[in-house]
C-alpha positions as CSV (number, residue, x, y, z in Angstrom):
1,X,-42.6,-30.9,-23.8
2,X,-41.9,-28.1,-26.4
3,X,-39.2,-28.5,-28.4
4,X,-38.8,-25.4,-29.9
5,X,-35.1,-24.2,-29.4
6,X,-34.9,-21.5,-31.5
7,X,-35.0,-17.8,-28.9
8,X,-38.2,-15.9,-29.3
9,X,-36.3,-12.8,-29.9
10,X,-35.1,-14.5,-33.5
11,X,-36.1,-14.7,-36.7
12,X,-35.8,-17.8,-38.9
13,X,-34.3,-15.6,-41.6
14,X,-31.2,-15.0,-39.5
15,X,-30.2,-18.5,-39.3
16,X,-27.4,-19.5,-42.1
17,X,-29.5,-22.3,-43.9
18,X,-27.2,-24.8,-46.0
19,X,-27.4,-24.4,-50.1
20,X,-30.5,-26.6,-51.7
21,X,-29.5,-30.2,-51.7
22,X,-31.2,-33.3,-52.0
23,X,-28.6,-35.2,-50.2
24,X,-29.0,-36.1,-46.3
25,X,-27.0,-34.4,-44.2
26,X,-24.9,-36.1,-41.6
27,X,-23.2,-35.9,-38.3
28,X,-20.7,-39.1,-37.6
29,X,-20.6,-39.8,-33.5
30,X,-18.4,-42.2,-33.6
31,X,-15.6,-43.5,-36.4
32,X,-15.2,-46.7,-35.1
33,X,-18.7,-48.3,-34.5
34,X,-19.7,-45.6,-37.8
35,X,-22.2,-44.4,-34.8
36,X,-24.0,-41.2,-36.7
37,X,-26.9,-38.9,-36.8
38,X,-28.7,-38.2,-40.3
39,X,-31.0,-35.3,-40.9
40,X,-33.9,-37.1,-43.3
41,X,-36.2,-34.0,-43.5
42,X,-36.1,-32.3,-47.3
43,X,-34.1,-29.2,-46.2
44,X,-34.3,-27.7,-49.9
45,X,-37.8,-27.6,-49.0
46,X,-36.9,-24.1,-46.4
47,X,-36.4,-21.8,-48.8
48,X,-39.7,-21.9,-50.0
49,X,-41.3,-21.8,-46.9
50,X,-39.4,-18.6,-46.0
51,X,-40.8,-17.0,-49.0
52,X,-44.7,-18.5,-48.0
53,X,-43.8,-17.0,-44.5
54,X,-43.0,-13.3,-45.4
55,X,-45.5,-13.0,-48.2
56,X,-48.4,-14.2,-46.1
57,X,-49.7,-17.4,-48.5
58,X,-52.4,-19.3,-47.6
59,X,-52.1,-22.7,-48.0
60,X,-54.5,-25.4,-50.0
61,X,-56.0,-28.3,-47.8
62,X,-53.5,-30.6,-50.1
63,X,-50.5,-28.4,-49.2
64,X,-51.6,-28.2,-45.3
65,X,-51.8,-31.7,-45.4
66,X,-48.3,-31.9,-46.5
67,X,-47.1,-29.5,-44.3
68,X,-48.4,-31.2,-41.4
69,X,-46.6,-34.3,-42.3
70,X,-43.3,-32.6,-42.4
71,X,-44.2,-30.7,-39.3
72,X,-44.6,-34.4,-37.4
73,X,-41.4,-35.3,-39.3
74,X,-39.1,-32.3,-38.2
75,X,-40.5,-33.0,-34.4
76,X,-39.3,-36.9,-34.6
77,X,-36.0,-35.3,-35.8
78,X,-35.7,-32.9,-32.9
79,X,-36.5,-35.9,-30.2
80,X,-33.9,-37.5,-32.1
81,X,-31.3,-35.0,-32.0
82,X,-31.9,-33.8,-28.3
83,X,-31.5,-37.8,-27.4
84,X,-28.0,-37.5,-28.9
85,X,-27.3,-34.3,-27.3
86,X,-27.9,-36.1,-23.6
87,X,-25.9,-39.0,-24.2
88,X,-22.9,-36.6,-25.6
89,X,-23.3,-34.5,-22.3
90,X,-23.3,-37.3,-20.4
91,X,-20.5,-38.7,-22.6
92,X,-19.0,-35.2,-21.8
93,X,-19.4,-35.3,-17.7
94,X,-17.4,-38.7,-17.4
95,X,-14.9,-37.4,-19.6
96,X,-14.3,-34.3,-17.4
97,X,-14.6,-36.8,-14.5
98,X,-11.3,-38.7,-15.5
99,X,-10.1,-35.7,-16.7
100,X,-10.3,-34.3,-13.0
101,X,-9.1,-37.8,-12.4
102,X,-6.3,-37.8,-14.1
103,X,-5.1,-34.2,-13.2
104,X,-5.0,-35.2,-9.3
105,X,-2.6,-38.3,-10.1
106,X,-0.1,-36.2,-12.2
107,X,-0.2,-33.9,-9.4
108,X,0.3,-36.4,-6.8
109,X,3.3,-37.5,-9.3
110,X,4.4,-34.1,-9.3
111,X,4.7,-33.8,-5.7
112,X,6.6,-36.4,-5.1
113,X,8.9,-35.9,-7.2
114,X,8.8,-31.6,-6.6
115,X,12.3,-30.3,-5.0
116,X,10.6,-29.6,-1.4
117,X,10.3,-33.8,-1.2
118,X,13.7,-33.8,-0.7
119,X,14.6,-30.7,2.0
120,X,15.7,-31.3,5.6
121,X,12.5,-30.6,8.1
122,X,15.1,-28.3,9.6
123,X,15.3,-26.6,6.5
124,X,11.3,-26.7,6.1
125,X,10.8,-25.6,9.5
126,X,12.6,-22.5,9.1
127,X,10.4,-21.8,5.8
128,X,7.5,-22.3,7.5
129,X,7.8,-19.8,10.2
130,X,8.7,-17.1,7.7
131,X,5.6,-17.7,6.5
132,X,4.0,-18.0,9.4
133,X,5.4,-15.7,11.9
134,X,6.8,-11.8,11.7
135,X,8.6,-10.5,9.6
136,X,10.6,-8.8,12.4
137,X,10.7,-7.7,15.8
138,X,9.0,-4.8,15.6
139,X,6.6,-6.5,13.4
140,X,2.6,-7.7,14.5
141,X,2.9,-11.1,13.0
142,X,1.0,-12.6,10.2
143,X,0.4,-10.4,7.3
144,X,-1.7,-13.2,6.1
145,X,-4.2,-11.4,3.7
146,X,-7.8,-13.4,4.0
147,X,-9.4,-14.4,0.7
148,X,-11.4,-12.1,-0.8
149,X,-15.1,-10.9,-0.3
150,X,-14.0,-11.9,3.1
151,X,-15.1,-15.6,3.1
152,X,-12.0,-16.5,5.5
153,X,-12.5,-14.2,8.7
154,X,-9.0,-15.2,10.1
155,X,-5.5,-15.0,9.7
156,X,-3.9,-18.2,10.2
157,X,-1.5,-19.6,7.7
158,X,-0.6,-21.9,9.6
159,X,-3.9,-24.2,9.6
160,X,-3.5,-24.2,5.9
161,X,0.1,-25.1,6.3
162,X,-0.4,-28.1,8.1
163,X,-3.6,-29.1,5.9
164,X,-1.1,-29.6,2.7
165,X,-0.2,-33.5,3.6
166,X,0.4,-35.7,6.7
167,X,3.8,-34.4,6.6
168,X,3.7,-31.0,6.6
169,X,1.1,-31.8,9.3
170,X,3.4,-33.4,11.6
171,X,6.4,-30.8,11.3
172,X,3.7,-28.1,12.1
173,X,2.0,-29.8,15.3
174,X,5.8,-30.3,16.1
175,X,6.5,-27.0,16.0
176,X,5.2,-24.7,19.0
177,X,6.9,-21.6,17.3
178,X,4.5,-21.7,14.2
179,X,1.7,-21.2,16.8
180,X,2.9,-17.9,17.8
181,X,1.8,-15.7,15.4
182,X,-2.1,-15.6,14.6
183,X,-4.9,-13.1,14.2
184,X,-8.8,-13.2,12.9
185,X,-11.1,-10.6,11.1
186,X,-14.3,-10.5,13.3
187,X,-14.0,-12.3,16.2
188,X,-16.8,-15.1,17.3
189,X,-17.5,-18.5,19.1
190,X,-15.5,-20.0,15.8
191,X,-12.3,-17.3,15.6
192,X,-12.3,-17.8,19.5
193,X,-11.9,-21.5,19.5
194,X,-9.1,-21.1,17.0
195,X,-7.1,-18.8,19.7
196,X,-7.7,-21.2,22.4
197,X,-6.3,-23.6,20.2
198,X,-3.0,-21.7,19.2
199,X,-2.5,-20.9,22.6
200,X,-2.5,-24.5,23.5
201,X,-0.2,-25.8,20.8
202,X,2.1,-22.4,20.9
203,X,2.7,-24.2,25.2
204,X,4.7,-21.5,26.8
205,X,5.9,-19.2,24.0
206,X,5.7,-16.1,23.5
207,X,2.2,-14.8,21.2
208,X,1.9,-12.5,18.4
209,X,-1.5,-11.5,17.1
210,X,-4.3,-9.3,15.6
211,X,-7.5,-8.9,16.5
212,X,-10.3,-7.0,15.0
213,X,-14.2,-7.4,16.0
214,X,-16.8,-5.6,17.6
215,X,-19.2,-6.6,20.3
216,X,-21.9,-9.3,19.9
217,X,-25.7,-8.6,19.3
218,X,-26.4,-10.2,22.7
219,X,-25.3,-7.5,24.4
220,X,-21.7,-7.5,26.7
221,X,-18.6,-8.7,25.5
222,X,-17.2,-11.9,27.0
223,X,-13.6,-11.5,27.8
224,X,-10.8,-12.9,25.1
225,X,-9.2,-16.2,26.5
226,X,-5.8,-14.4,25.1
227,X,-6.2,-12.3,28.4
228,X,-5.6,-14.9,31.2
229,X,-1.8,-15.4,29.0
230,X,-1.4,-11.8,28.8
231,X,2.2,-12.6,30.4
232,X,2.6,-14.4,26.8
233,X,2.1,-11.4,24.7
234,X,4.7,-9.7,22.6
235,X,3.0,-8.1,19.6
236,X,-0.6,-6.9,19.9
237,X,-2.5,-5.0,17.9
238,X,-6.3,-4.9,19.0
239,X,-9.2,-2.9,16.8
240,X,-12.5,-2.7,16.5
241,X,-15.6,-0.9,18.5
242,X,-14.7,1.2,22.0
243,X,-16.9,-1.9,23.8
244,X,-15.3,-4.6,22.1
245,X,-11.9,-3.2,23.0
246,X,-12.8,-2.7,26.5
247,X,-14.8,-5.1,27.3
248,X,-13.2,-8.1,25.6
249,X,-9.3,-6.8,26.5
250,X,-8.5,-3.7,28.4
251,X,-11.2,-4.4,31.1
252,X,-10.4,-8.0,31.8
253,X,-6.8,-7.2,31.6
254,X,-7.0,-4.8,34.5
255,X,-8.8,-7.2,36.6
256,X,-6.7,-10.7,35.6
257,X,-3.9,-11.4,38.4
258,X,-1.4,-12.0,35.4
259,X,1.2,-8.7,34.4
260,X,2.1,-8.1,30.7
261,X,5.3,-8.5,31.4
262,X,6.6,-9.5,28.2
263,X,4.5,-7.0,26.1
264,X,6.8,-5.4,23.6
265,X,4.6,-3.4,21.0
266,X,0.9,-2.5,21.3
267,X,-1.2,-1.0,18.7
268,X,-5.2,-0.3,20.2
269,X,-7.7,1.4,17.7
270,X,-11.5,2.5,18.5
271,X,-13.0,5.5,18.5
272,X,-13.7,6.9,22.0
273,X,-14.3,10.3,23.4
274,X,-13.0,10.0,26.7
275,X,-10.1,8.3,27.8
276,X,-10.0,4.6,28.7
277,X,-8.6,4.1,32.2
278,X,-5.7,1.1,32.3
279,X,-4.1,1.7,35.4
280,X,-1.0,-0.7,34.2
281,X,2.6,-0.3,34.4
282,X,4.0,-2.2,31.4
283,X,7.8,-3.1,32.8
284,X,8.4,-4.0,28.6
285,X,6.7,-1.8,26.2
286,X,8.1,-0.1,23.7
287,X,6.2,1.4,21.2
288,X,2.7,2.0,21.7
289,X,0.0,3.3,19.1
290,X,-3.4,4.9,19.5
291,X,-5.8,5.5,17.0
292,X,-8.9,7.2,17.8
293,X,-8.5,6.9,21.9
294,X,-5.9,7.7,24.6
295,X,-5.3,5.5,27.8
296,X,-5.1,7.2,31.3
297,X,-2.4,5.9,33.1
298,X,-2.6,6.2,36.9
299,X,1.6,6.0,36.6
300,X,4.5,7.2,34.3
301,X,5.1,4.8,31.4
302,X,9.1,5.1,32.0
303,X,9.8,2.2,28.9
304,X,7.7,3.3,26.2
305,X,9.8,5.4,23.6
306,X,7.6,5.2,20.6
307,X,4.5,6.2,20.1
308,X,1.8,7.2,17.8
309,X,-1.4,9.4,18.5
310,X,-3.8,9.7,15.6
311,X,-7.5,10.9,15.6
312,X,-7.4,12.3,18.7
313,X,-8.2,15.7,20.5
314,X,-5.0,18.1,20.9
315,X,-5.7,18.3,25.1
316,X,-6.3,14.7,25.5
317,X,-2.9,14.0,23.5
318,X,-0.8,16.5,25.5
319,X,-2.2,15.1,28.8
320,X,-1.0,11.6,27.5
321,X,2.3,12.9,26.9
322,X,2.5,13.8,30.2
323,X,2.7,9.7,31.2
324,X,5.5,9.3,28.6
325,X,8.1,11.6,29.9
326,X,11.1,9.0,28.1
327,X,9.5,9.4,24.4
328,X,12.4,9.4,22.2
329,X,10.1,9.2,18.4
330,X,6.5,10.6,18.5
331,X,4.4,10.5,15.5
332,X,0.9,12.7,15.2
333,X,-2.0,12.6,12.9
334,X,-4.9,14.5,12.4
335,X,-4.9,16.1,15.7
336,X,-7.9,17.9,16.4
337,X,-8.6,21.4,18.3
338,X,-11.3,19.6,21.0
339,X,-13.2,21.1,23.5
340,X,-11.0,23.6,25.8
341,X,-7.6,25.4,25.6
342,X,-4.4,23.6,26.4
343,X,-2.4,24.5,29.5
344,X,0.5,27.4,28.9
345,X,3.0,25.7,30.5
346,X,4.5,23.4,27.8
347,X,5.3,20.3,28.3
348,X,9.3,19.6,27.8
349,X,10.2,16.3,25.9
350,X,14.3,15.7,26.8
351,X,14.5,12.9,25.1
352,X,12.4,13.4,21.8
353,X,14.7,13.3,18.8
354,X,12.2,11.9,16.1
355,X,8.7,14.0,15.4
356,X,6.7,13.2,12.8
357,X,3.9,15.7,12.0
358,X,0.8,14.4,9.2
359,X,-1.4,17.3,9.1
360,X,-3.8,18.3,9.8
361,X,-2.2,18.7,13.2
362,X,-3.5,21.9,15.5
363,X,-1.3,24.6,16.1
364,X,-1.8,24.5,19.8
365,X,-0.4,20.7,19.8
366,X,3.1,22.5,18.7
367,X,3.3,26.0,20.7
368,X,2.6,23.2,24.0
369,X,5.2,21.6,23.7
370,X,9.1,21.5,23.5
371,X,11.7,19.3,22.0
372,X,15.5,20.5,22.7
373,X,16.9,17.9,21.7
374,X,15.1,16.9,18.4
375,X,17.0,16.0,15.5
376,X,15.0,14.2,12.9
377,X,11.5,16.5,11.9
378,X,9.1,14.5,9.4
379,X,6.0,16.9,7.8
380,X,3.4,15.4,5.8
381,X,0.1,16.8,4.7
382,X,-2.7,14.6,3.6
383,X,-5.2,17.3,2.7
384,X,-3.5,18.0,-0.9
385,X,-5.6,21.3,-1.6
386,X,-5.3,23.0,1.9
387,X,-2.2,25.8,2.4
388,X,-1.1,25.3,5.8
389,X,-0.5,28.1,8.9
390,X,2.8,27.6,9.3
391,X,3.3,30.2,11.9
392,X,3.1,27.4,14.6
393,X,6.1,25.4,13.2
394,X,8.0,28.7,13.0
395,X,8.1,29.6,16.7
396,X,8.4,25.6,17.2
397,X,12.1,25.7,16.2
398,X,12.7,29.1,16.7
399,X,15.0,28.7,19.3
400,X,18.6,29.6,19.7
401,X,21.1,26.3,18.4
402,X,18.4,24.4,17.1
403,X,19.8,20.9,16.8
404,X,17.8,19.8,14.3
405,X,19.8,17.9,11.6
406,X,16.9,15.9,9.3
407,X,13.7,17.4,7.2
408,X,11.3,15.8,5.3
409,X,8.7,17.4,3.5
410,X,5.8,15.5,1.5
411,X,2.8,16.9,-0.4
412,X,3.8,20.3,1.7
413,X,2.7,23.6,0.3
414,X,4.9,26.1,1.6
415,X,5.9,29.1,0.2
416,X,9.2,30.7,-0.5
417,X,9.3,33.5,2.0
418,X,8.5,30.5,4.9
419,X,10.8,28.5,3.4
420,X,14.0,30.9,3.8
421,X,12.3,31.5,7.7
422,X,12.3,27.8,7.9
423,X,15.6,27.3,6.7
424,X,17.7,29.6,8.5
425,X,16.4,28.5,11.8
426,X,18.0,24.6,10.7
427,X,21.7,25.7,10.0
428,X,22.8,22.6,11.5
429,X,20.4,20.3,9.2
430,X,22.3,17.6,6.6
431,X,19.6,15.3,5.4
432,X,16.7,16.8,3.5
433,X,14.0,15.1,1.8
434,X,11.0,16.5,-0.5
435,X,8.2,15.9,-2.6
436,X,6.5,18.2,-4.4
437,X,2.4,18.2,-4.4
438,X,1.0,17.3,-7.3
439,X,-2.6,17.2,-8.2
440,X,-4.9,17.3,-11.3
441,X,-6.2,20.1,-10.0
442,X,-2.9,21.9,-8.5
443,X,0.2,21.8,-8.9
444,X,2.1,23.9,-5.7
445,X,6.0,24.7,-6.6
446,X,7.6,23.7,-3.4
447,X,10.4,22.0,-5.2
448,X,11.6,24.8,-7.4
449,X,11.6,27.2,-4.0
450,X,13.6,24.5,-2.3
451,X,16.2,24.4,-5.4
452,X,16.1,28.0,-5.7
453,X,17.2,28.5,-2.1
454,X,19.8,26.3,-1.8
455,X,22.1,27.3,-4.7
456,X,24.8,29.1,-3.6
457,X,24.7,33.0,-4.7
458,X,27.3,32.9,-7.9
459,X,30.9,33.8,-7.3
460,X,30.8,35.8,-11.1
461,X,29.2,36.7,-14.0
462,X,29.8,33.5,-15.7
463,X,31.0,30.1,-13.8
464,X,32.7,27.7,-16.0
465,X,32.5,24.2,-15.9
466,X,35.3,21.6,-16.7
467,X,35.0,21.4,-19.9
468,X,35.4,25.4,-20.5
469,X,31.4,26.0,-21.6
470,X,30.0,28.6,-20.0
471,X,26.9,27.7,-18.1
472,X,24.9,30.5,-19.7
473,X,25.1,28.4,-22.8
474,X,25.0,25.8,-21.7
475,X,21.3,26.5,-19.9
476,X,20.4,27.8,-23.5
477,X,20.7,24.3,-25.1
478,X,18.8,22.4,-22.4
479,X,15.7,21.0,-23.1
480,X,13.1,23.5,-21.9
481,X,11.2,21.8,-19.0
482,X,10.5,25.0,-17.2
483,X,8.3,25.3,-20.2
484,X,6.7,22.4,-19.9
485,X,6.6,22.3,-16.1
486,X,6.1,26.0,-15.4
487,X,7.6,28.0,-12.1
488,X,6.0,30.5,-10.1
489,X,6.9,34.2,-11.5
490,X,8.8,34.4,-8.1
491,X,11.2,31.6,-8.8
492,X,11.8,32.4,-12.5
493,X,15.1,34.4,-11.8
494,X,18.0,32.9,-10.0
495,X,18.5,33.3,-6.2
496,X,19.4,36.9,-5.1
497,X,20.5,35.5,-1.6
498,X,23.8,36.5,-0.4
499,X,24.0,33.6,1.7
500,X,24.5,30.1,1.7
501,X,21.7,28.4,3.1
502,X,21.6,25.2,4.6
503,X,25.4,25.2,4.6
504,X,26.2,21.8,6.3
505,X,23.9,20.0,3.8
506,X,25.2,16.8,2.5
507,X,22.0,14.7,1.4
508,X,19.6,15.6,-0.7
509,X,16.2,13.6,-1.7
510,X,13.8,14.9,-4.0
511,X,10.6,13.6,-5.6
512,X,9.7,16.2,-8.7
513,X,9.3,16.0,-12.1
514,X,12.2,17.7,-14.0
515,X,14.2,20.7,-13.2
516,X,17.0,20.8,-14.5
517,X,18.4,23.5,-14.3
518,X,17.6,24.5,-10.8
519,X,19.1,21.1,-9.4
520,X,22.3,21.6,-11.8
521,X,22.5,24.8,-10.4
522,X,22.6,23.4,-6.6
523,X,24.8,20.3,-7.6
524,X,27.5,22.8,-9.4
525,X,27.6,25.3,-6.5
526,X,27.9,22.9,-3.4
527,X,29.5,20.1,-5.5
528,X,32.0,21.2,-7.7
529,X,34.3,19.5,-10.2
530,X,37.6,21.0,-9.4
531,X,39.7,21.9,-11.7
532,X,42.8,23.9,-12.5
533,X,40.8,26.9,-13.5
534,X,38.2,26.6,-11.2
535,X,40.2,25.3,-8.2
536,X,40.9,28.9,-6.6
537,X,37.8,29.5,-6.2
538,X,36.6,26.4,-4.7
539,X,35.6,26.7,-0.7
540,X,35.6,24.1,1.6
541,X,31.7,24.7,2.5
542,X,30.7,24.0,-0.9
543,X,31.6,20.8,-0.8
544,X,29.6,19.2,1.6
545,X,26.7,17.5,-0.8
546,X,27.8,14.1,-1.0
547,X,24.1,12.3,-1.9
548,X,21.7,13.4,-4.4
549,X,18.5,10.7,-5.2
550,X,16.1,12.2,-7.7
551,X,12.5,10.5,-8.4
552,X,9.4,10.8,-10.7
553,X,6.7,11.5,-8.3
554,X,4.2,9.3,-10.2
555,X,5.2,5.5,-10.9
556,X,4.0,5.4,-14.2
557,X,4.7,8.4,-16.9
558,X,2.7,8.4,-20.7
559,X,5.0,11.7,-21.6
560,X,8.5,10.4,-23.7
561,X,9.1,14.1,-23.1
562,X,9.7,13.4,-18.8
563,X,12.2,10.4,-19.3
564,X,14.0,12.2,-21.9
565,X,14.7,14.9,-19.1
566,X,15.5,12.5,-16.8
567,X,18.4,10.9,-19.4
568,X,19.8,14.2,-19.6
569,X,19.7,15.0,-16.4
570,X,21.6,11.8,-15.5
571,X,23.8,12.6,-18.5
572,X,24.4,16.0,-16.8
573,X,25.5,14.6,-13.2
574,X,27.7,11.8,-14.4
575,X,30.7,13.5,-14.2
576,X,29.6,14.6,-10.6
577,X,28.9,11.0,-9.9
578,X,32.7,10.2,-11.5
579,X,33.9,12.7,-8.6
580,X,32.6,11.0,-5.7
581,X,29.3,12.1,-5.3
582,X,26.6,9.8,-4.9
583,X,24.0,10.4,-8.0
584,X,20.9,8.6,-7.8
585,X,18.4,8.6,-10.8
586,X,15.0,6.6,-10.2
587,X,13.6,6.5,-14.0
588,X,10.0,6.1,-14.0
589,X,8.1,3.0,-16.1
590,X,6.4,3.8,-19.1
591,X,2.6,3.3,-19.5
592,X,1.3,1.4,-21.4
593,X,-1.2,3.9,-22.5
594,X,2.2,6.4,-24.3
């Protein structure tokens, strides 16, 4: 066996050698048996064989003969040494050993004497199903997060609950309502037998769970045992491939004798070009999402009031919506154009009065269908360099008393001409809510258009404020963040509206970085701080703002510059806040990075 340790890819040169000395060097193992390893070979000896070795000296037959003995004496040194070297790694592993040892009994100490020793079960039991069970009603159970890489394909907090001590073991098994809530990551033989056992221990309560797999490589799906309890269900939320979903769920559930009766939410996503026929009334549900499919419904859903279509075709969602004639809060998502034109008779939604719209969403979706009644509109765009037709939206709520009370817009790039459009067809609307899109690559000015359009068109020349400064001058001394955030050469000047728009506006919810002046500008005009010299020409429709909740886009800002705005922009609103209205100033953290 070699015993040459040193790596090839070093040269003895590099290796700090000890100064010439003709004493032994030593290594003490042990202080109390004086157990120690002594290095006998003549060390002062290196130095000149470094010297023979770089200049290339041939040796005499004397000197070879020498060498060779302190060749045989350095290898008896290195057999020595490495003997050492095992018994101090064995030494080592039993150390660790009792180490480990020792760790396990303070932790059993520990836990006997942790807090948790001493709480009621009922206390315990209540604990336990808030980790094991939804958060809420409207909740699919079990956000459980699997360990990573994905070596855990399941969901259930509850086996590793009752796997703590003999216990928590008991209180779980004696608990049918911490079986209720369950769900697996690729479903197989293994994942199934952990349903069948939940369903068995959860006896006759109602079931909450996720499923996600696809179908087997021997070919058909078998169906899920969850299907023969589909009377159990509550929460369900099902994903994976179009044949897994039918095959394993939707199929079996149209055969089985049983009736989801108690089925309160159900979430389905697959990816399937045609509809899937489930010719089932639900008597229960509630909110229903779709993602990448529609259902064809033989009769009217009359319960369902929620839903949510995304990924699909713009006639196969309009023909669902013709099931669903009670939908009170419909949300869309990337709605696409599809094969054919959409019938031109629109399809009339009494009861909507939520809509949420995340483009890309096609035009023809909107001129097909009609909301009368809609009060709360949501827009969100998630392609962030796309300008979007807004034609469609337009003639959507261009109708006469539009009732329409709540706006959101988020990453939206509108312009200001569509924005005044927009906003004189909402006269009625009170709660708005925006955020501006910003990019590395683009930065679009939808904030400083919105601020431009709702401050009121000045009463004079110069408004003063409470404290007699003019607000000319008082814009002169504020810190330039137009300059550092720049507007559009449209939105530079102040409003030349003559009207008030938006009159009935009373909260306001914007995520931009700083503006100032603009926002000031709105605040003073629909909020102000009466006064004796400003009190006659206060009007009752200027005082309707009551909220106003600004935010930093971004989490994290590296620029001092942005909070510094932000301070003085709270500085500014405080005595607004002192008058009643609700100021709201989210500062953003500083990175680490400034």
């Amino acid at each position: 066996m070699s015993l040459n340790l040193l790596p090839s890819s070093q040269s003895i040169a590099q290796i700090p050698w000890p100064k010439a000395t003709k004493l032994p060097i030593s290594t003490c193992l042990c202080d109390q048996c004086d157990r120690s390893i002594h290095l006998d070979t003549p060390l002062n000896d290196f130095h000149e064989i470094l010297e023979h070795s770089r200049s290339g000296y041939n040796p005499s037959a004397s000197e070879c003969k020498a060498y060779l003995g302190m060749l045989d004496q350095a290898r008896s040194e290195l057999e020595r040494h490495q003997s050492e070297l095992r018994w101090l790694r064995e030494l080592t592993q039993k150390l660790e050993k009792q180490q480990r040892l020792l760790q396990a009994f303070e932790a059993g100490i520990r836990h006997i004497l942790s807090p948790i020793q001493i709480l009621p079960e009922e206390i315990l039991g209540v604990i336990f199903q808030y980790a094991c069970c939804g958060k809420d009603a409207t909740d699919i159970a079990n956000n459980y997060d699997p360990t990573p890489y994905g070596t855990k394909h399941r969901l259930f907090p509850t086996l590793d609950m009752s796997s703590v001590c003999i216990r928590w073991y008991r209180l779980v098994t004696s608990m049918p309502v911490l079986w209720t809530s369950f769900g697996t990551i690729g479903y197989n033989s293994k994942s199934d037998l952990m349903v069948r056992t939940f369903l068995e221990r959860s006896r006759l309560n109602l079931v909450d769970f996720r499923i996600s797999g696809s179908v087997t490589q021997y070919g058909r799906s078998s169906p899920s045992p969850l299907v023969a309890h589909c009377n159990r269900w509550r929460h369900v939320s099902i994903a994976g491939s179009s044949s897994f979903v039918s095959q394993s769920f939707l199929e079996p559930l149209v055969e089985c004798k049983e009736t989801p009766s108690n089925l309160r939410s159900l979430a389905l996503e697959c990816y399937s070009s045609h509809p899937i026929e489930l010719p089932i009334v639900f008597p229960s549900l509630k909110s229903l999402v779709l993602r990448g499919l529609t259902l064809n419904f033989e009769k009217p859903q009359y319960t369902i009031t929620t839903l949510c279509l995304s990924k699909v075709t713009c006639n196969g969602a309009l023909s669902f919506l013709l099931h669903l004639p009670n939908v009170e809060s419909l949300e869309v998502e990337e709605i696409e154009q599809g094969d054919g034109l959409p019938s031109s008779t629109p399809i009339v939604l009494n009861k909507m009065r939520n809509l949420t719209l995340r483009y890309p969403v096609e035009d023809a979706f909107l001129t097909s269908i009609k909301c009368p009644h809609l009060a709360s509109l949501h827009l969100y765009n998630n392609l962030d360099f796309k300008d979007l037709q807004f034609e469609s939206m337009i003639s959507f709520l261009d109708k006469p008393g539009c009732p329409l009370t709540c706006l959101t817009f988020k990453k939206m790039a509108i312009d200001r001409a569509k924005l005044l459009r927009l906003f004189r067809l909402v006269p009625s609307l009170t709660y708005l809510e925006a955020e501006e899109l910003v990019t590395r690559v683009r930065f679009a000015d939808i904030i400083g258009g919105i601020l431009e359009l709702l401050a009121a068109p000045r009463r004079s020349s110069v408004d003063r404020d409470v404290d007699g400064e003019s607000r000319d001058e008082e814009s002169e001394s504020e810190q330039p963040d137009e300059e550092v955030f720049p507007l559009s050469r449209q939105s530079r000047s102040h409003s030349d509206l003559q009207e008030l728009v938006l009159p009935q506006l009373a909260e306001l919810h914007l995520g931009l970085r700083p503006r100032n002046k603009l926002l000031l500008d709105v605040v003073r005009s629909r909020r102000p701080i009466l006064s004796e010299s400003n009190l006659e020409h206060s009007t009752d429709r200027a005082c309707h703002l009551r909220t106003v909740h600004i935010r930093y886009p971004y989490t994290y800002v590296r620029s001092r510059v942005v909070r510094k705005q932000l301070e003085a922009l709270q500085r500014k609103l405080k005595p607004f806040k002192e008058g009643g209205l609700d100021v709201e100033i989210i500062m953003p953290l500083a990175s680490r990075y400034v």
